[in-house]
PDB file of N, H, CA, C and O in Angstrom:
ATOM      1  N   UNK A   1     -15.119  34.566 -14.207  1.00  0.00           N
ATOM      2  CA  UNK A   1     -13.961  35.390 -13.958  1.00  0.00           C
ATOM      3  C   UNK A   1     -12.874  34.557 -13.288  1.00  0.00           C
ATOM      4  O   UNK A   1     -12.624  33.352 -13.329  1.00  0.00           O
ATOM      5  N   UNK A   2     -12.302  35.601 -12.649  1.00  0.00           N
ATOM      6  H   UNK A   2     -12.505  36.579 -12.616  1.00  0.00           H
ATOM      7  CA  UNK A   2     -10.826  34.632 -12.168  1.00  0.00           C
ATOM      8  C   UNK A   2     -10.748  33.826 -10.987  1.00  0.00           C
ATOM      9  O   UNK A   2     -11.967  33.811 -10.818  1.00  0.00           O
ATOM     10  N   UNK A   3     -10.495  33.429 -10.431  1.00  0.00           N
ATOM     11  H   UNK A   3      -9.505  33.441 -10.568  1.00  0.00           H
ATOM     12  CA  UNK A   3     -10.475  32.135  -9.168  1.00  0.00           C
ATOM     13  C   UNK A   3      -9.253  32.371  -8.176  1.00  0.00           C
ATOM     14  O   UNK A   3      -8.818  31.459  -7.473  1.00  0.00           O
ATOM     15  N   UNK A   4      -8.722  33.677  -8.168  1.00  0.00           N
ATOM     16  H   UNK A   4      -9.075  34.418  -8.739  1.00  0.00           H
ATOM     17  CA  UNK A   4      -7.684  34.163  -6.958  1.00  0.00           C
ATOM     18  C   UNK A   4      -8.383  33.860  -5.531  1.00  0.00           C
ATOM     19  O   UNK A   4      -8.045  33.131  -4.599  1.00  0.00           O
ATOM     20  N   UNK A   5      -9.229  34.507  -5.685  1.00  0.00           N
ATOM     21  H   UNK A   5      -9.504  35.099  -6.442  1.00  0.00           H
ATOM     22  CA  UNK A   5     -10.090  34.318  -4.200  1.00  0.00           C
ATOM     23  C   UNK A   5     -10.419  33.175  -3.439  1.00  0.00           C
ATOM     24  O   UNK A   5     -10.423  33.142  -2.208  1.00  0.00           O
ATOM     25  N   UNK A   6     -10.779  31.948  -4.430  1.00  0.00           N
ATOM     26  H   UNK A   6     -10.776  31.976  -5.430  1.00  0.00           H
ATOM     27  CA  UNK A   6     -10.901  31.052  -4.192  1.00  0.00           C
ATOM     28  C   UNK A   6      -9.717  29.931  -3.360  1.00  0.00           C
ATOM     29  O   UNK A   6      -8.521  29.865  -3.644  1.00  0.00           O
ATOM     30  N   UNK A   7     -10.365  29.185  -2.380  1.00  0.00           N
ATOM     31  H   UNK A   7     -11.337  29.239  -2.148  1.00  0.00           H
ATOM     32  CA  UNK A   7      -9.518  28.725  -1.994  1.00  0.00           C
ATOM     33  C   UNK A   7      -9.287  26.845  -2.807  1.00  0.00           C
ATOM     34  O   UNK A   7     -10.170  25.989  -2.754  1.00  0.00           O
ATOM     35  N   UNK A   8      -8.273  26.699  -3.296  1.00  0.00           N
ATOM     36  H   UNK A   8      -7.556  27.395  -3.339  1.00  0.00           H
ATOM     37  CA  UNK A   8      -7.574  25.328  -3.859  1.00  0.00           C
ATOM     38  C   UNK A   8      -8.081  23.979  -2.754  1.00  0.00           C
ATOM     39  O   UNK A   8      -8.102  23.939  -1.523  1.00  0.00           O
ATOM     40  N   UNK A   9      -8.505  22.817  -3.921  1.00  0.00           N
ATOM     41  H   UNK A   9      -8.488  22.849  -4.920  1.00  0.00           H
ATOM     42  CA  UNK A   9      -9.417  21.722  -3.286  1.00  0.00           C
ATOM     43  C   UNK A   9      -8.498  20.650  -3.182  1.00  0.00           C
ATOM     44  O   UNK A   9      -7.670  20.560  -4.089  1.00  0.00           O
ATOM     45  N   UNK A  10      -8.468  19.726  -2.164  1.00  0.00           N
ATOM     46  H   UNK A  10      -9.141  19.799  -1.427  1.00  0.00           H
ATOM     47  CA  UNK A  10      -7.755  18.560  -2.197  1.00  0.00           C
ATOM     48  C   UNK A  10      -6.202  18.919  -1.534  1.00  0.00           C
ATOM     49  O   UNK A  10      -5.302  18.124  -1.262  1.00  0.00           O
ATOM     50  N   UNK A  11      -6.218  19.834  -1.440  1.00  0.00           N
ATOM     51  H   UNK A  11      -6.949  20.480  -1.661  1.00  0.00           H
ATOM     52  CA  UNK A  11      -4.560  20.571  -0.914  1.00  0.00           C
ATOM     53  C   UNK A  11      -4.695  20.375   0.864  1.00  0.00           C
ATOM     54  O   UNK A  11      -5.592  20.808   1.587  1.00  0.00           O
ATOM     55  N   UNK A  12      -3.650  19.685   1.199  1.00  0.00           N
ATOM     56  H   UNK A  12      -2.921  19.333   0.612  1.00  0.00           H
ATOM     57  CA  UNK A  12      -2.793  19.987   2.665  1.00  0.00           C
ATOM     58  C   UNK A  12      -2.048  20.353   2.956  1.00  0.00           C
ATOM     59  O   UNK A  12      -1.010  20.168   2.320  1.00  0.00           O
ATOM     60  N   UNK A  13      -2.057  21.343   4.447  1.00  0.00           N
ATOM     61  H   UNK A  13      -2.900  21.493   4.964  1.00  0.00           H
ATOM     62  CA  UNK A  13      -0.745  22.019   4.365  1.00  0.00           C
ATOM     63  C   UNK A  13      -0.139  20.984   5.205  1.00  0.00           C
ATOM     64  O   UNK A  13      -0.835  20.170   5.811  1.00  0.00           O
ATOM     65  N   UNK A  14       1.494  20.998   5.273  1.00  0.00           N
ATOM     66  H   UNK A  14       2.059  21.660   4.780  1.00  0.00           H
ATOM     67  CA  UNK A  14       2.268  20.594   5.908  1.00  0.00           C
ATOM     68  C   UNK A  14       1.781  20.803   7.313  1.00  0.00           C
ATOM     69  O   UNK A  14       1.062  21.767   7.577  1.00  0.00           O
ATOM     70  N   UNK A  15       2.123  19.996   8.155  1.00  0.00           N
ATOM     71  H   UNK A  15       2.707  19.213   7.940  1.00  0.00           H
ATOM     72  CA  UNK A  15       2.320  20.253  10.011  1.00  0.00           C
ATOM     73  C   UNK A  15       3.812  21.042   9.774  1.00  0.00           C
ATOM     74  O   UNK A  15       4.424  20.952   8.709  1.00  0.00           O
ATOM     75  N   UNK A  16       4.303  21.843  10.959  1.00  0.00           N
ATOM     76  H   UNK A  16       3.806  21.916  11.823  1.00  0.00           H
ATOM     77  CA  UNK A  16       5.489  22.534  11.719  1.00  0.00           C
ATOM     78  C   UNK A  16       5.910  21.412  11.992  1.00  0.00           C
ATOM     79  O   UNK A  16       5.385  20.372  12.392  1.00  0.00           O
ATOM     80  N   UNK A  17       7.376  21.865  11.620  1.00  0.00           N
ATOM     81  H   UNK A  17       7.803  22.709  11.296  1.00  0.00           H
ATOM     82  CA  UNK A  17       8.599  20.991  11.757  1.00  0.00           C
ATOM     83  C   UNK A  17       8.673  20.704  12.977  1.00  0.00           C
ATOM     84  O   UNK A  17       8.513  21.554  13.854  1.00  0.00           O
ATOM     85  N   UNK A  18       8.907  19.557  13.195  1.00  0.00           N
ATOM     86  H   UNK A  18       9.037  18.867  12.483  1.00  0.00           H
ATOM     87  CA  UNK A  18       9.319  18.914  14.751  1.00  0.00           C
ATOM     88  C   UNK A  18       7.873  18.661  15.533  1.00  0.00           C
ATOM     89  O   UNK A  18       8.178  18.114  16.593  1.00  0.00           O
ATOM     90  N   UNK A  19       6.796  18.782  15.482  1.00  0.00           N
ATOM     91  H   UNK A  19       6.549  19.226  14.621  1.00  0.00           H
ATOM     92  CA  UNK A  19       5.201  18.842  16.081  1.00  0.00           C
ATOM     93  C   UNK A  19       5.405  17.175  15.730  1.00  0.00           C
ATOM     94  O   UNK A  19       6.144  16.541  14.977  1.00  0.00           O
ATOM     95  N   UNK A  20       4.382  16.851  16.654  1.00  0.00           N
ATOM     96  H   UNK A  20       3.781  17.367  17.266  1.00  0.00           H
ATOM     97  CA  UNK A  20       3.867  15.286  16.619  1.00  0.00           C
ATOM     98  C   UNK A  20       3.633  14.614  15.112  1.00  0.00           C
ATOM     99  O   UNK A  20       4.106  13.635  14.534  1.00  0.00           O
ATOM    100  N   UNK A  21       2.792  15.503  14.820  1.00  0.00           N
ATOM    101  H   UNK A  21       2.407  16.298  15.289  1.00  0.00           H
ATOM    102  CA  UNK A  21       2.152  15.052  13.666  1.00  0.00           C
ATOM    103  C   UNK A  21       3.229  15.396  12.608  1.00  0.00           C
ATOM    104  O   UNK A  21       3.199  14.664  11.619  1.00  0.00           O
ATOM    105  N   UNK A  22       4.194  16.383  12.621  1.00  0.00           N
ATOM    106  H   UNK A  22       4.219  16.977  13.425  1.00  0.00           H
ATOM    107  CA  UNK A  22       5.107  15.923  11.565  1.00  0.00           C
ATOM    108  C   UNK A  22       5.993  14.584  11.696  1.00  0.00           C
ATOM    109  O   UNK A  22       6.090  13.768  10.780  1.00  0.00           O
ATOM    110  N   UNK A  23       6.445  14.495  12.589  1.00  0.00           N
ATOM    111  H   UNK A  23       6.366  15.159  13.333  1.00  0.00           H
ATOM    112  CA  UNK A  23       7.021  13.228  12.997  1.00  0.00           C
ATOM    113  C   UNK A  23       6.364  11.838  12.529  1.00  0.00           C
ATOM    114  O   UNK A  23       7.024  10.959  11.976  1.00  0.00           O
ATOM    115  N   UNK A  24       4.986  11.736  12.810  1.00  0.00           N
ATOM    116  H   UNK A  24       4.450  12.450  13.259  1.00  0.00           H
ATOM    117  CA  UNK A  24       4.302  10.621  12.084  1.00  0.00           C
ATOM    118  C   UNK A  24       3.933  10.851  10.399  1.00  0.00           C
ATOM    119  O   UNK A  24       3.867   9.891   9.632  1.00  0.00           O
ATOM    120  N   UNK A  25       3.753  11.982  10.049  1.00  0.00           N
ATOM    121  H   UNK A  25       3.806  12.762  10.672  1.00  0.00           H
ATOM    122  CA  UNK A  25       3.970  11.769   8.309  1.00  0.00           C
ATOM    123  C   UNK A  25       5.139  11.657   7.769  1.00  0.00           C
ATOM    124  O   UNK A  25       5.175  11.422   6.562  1.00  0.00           O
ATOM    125  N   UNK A  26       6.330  11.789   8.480  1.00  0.00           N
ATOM    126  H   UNK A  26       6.301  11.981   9.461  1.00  0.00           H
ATOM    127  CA  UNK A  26       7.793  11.293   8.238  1.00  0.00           C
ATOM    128  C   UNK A  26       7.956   9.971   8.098  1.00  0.00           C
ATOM    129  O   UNK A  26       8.570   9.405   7.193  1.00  0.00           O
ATOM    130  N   UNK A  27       7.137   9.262   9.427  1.00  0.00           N
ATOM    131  H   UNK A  27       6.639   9.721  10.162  1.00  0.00           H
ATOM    132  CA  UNK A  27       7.071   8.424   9.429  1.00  0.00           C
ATOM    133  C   UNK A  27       6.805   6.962   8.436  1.00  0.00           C
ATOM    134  O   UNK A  27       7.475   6.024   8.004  1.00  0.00           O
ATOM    135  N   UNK A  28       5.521   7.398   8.402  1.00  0.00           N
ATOM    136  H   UNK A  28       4.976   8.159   8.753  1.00  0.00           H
ATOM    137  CA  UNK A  28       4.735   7.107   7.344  1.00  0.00           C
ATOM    138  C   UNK A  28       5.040   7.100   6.064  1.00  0.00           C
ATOM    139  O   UNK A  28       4.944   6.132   5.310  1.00  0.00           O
ATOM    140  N   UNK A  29       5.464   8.325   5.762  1.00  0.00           N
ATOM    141  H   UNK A  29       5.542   9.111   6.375  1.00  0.00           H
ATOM    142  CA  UNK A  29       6.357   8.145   4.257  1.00  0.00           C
ATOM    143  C   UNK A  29       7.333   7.542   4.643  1.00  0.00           C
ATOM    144  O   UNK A  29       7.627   6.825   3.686  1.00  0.00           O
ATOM    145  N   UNK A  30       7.985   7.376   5.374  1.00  0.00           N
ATOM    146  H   UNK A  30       7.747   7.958   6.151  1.00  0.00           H
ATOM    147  CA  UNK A  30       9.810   6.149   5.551  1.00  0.00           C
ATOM    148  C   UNK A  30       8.426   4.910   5.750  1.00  0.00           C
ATOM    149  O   UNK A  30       8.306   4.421   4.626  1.00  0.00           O
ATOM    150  N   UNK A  31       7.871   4.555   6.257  1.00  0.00           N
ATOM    151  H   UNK A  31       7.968   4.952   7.169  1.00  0.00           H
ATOM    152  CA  UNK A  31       7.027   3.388   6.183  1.00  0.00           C
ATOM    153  C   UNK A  31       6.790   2.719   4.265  1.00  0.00           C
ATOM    154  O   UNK A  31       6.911   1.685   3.608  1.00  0.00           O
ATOM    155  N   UNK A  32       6.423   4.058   4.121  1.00  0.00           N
ATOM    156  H   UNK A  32       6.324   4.898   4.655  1.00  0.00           H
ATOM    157  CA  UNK A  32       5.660   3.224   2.445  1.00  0.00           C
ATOM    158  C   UNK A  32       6.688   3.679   1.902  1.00  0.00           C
ATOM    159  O   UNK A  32       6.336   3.375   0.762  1.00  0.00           O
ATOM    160  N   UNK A  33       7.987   4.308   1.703  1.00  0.00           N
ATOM    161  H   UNK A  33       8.273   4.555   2.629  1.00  0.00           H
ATOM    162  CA  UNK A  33       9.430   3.893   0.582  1.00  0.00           C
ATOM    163  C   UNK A  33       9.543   2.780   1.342  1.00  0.00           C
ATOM    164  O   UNK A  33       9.492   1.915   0.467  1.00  0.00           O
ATOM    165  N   UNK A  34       9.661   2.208   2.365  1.00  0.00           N
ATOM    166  H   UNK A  34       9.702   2.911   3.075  1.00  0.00           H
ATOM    167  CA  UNK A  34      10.461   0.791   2.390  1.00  0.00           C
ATOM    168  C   UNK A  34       9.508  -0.248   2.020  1.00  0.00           C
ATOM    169  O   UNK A  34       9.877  -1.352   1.618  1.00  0.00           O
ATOM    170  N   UNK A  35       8.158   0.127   2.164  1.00  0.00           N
ATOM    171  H   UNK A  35       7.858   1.023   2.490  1.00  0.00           H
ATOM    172  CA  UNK A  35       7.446  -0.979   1.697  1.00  0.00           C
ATOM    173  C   UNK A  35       7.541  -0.794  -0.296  1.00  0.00           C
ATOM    174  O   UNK A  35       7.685  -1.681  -1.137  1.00  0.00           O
ATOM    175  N   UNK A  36       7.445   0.153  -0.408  1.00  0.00           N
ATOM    176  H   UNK A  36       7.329   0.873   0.276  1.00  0.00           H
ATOM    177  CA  UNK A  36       7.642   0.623  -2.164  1.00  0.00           C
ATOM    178  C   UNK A  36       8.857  -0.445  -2.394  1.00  0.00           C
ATOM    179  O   UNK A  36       8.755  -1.557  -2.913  1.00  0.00           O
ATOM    180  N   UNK A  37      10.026   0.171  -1.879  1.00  0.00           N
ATOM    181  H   UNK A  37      10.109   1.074  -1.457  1.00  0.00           H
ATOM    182  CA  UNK A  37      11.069  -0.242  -2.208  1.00  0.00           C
ATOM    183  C   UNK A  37      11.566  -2.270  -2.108  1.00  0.00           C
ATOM    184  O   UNK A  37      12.581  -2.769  -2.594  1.00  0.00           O
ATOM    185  N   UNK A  38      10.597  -2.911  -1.435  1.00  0.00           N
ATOM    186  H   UNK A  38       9.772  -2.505  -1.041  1.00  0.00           H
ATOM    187  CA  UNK A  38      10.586  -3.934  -1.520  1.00  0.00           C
ATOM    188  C   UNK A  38       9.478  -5.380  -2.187  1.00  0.00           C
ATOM    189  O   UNK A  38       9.333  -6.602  -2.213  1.00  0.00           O
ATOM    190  N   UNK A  39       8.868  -3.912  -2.692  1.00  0.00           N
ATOM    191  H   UNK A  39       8.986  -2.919  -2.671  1.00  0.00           H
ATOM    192  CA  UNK A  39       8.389  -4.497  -4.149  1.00  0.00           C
ATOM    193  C   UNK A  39       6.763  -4.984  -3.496  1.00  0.00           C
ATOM    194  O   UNK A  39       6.156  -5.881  -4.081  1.00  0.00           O
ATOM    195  N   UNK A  40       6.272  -4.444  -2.501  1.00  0.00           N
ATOM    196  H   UNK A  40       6.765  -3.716  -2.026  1.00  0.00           H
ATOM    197  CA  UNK A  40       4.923  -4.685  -2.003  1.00  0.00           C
ATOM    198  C   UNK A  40       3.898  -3.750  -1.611  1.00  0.00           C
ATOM    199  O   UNK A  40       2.852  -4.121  -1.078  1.00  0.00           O
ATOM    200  N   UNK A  41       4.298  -2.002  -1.974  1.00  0.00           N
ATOM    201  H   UNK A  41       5.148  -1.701  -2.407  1.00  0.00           H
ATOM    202  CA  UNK A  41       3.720  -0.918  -2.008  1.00  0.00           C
ATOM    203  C   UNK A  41       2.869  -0.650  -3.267  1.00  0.00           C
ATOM    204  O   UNK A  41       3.072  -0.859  -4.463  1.00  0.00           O
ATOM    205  N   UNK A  42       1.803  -0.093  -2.545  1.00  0.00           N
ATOM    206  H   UNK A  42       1.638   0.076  -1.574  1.00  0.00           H
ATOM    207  CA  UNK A  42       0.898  -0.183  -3.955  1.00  0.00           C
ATOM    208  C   UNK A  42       0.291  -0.773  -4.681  1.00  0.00           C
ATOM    209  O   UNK A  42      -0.077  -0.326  -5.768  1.00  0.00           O
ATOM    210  N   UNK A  43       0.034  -1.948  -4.241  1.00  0.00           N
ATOM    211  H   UNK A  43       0.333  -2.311  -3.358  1.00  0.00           H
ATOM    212  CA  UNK A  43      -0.150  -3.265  -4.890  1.00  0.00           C
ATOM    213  C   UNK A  43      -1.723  -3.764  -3.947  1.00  0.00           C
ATOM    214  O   UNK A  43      -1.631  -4.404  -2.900  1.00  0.00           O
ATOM    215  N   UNK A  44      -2.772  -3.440  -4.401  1.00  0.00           N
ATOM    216  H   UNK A  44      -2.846  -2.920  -5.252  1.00  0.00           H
ATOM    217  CA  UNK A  44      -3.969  -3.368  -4.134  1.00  0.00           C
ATOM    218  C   UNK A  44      -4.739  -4.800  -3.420  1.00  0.00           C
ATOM    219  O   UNK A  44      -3.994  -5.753  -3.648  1.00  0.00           O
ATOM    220  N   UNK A  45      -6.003  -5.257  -2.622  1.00  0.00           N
ATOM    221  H   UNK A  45      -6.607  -4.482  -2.436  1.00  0.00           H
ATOM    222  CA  UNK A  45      -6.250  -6.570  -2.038  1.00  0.00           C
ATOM    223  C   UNK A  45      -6.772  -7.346  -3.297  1.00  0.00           C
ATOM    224  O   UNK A  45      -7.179  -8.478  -3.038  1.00  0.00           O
ATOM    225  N   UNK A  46      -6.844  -6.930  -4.700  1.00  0.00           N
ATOM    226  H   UNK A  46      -6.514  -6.010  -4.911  1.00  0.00           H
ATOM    227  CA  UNK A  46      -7.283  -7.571  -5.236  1.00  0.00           C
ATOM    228  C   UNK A  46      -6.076  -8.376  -5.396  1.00  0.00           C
ATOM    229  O   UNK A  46      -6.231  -9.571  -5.146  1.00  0.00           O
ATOM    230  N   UNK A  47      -4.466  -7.861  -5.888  1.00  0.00           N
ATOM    231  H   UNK A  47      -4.340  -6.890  -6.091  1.00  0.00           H
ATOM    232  CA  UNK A  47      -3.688  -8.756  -6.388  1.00  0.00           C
ATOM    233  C   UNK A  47      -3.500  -9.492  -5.420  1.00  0.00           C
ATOM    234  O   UNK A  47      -3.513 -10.721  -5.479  1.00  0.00           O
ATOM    235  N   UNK A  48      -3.265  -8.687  -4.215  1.00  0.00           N
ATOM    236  H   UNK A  48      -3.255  -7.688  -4.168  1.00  0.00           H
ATOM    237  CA  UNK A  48      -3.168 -10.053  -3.109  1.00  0.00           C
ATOM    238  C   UNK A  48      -4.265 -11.293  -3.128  1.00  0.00           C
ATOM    239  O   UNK A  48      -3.987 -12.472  -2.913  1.00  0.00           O
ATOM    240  N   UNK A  49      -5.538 -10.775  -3.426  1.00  0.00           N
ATOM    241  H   UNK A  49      -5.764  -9.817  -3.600  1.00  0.00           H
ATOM    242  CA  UNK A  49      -6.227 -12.249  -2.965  1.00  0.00           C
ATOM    243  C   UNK A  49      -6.180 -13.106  -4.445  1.00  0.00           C
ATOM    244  O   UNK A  49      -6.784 -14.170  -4.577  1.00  0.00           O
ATOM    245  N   UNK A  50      -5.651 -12.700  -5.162  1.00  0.00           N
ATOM    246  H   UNK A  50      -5.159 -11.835  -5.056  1.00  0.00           H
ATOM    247  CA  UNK A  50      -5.563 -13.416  -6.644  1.00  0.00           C
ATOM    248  C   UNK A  50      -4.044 -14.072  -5.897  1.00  0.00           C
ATOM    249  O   UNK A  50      -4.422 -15.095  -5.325  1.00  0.00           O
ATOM    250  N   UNK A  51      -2.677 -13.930  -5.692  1.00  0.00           N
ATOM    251  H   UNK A  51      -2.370 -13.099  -6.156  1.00  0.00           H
ATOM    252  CA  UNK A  51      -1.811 -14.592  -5.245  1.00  0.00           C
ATOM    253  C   UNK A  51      -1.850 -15.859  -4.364  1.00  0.00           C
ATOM    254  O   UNK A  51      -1.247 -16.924  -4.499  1.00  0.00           O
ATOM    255  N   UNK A  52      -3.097 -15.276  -3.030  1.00  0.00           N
ATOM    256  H   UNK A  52      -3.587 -14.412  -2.920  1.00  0.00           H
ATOM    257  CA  UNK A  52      -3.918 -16.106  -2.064  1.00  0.00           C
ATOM    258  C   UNK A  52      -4.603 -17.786  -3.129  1.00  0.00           C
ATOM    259  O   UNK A  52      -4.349 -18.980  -2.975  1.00  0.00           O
ATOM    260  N   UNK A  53      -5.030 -17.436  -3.610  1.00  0.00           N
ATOM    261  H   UNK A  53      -5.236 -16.466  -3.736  1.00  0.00           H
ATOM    262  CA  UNK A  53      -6.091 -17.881  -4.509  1.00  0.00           C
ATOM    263  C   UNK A  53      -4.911 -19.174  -5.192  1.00  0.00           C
ATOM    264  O   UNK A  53      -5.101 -20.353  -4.894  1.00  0.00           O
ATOM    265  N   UNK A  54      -3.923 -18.832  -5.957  1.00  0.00           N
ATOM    266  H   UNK A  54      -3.769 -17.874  -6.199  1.00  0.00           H
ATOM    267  CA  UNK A  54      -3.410 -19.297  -6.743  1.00  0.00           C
ATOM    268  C   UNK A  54      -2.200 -19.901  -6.206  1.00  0.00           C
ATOM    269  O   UNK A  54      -1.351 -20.572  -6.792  1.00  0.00           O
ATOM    270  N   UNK A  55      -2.276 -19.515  -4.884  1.00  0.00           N
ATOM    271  H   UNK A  55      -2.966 -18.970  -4.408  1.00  0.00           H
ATOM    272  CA  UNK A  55      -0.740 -20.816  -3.484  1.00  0.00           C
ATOM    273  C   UNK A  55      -1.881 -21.490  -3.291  1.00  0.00           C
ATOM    274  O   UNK A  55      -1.737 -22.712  -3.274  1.00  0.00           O
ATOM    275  N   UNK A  56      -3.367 -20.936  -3.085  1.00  0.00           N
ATOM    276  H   UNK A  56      -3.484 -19.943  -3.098  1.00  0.00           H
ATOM    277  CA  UNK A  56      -4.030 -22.277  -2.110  1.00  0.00           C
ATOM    278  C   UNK A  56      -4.193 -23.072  -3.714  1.00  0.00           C
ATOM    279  O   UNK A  56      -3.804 -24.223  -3.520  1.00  0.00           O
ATOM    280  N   UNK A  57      -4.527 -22.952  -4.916  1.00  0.00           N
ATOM    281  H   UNK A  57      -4.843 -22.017  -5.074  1.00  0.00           H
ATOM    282  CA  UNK A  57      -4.387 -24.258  -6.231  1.00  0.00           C
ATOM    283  C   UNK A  57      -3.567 -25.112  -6.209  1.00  0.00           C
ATOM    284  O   UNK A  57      -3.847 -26.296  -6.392  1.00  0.00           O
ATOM    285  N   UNK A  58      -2.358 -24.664  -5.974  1.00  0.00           N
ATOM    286  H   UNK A  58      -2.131 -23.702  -5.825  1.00  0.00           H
ATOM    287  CA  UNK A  58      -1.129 -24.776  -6.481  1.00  0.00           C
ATOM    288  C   UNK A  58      -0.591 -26.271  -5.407  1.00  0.00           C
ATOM    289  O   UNK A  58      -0.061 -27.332  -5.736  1.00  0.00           O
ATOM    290  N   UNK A  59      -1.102 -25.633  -3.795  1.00  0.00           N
ATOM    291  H   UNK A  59      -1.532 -24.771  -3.527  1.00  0.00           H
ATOM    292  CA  UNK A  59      -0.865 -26.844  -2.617  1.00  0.00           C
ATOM    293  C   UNK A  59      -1.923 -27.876  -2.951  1.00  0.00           C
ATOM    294  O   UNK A  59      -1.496 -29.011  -3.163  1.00  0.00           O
ATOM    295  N   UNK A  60      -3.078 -27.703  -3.025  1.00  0.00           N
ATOM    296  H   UNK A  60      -3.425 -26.781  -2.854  1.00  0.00           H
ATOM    297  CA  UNK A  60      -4.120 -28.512  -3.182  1.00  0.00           C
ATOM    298  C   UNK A  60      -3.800 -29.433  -4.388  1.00  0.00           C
ATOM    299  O   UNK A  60      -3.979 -30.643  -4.255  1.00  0.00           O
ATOM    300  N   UNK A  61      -3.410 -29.006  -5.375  1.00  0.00           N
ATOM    301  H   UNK A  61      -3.264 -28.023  -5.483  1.00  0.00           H
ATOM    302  CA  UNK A  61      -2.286 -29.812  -6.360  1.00  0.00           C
ATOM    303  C   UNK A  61      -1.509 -30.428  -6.075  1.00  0.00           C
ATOM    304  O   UNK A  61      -1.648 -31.556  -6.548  1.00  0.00           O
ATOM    305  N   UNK A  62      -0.331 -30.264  -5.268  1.00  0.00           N
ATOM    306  H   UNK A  62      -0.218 -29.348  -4.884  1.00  0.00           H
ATOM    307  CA  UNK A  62       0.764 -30.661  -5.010  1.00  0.00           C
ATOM    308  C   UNK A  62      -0.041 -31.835  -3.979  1.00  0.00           C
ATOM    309  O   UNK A  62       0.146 -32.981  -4.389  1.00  0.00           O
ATOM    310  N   UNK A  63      -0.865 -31.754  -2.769  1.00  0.00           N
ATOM    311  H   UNK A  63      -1.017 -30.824  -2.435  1.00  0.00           H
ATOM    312  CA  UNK A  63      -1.311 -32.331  -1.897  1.00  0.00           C
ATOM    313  C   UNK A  63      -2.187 -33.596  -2.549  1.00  0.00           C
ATOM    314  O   UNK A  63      -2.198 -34.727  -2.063  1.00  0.00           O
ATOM    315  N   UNK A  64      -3.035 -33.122  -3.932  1.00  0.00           N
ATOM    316  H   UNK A  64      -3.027 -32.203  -4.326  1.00  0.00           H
ATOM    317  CA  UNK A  64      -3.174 -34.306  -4.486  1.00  0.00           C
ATOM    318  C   UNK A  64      -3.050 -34.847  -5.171  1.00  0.00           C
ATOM    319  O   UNK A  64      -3.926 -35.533  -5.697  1.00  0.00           O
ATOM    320  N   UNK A  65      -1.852 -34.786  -5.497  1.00  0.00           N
ATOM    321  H   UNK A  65      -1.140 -34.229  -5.070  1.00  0.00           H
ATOM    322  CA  UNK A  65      -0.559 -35.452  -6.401  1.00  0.00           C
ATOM    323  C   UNK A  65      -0.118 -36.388  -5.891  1.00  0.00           C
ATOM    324  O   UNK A  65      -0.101 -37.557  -6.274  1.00  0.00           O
ATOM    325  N   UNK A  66       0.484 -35.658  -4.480  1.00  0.00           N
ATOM    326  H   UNK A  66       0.470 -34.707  -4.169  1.00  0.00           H
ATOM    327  CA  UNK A  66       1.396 -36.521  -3.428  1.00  0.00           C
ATOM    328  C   UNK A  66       0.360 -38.145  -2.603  1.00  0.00           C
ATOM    329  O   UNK A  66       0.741 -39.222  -2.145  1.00  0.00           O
ATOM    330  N   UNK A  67      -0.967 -37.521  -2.776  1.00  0.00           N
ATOM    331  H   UNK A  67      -1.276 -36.645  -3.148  1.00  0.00           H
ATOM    332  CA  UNK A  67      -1.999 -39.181  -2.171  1.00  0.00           C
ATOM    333  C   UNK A  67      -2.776 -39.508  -3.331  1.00  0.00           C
ATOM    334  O   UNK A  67      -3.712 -40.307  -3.292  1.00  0.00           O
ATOM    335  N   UNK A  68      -2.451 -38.985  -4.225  1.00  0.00           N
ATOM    336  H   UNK A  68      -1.691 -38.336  -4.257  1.00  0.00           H
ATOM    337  CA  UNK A  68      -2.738 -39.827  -5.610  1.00  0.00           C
ATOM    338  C   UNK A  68      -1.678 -41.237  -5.772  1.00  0.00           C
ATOM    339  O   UNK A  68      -1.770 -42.412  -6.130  1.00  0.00           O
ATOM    340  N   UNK A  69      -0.760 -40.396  -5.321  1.00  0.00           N
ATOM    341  H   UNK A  69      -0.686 -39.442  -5.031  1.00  0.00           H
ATOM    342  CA  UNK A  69       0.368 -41.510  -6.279  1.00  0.00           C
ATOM    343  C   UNK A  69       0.932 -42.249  -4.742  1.00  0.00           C
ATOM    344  O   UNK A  69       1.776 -43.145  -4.761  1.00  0.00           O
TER     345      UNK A  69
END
């Protein structure tokens, strides 16, 4: 039958305007648009340690290039 009664899964309500805790999910969202917005939101530890991975090749190259020659 029907599912009125039921209460909805995964749902939060908002905090009251002006309370602590609204203030820090304000926050928080102005935290991750500016991190979004500068091109490093969302972007998981795998890509980071693949980036990690591929500066430390890249010096170790350059480093033995430079006492190669």
């Amino acid at each position: 039958m029907g599912s009125s009664g039921m209460k909805r899964k995964g749902r939060k309500h908002q905090p009251k305007v002006g309370t602590k805790p609204e203030r820090q999910y304000a926050m928080h969202q102005e935290q991750h648009a500016v991190a979004t917005q500068m091109g490093v939101g969302g972007k998981g530890w795998l890509f980071w340690g693949a980036i990690v991975i591929i500066v430390a090749l890249v010096l170790f190259a350059v480093l033995g290039l430079a006492l190669f020659f």
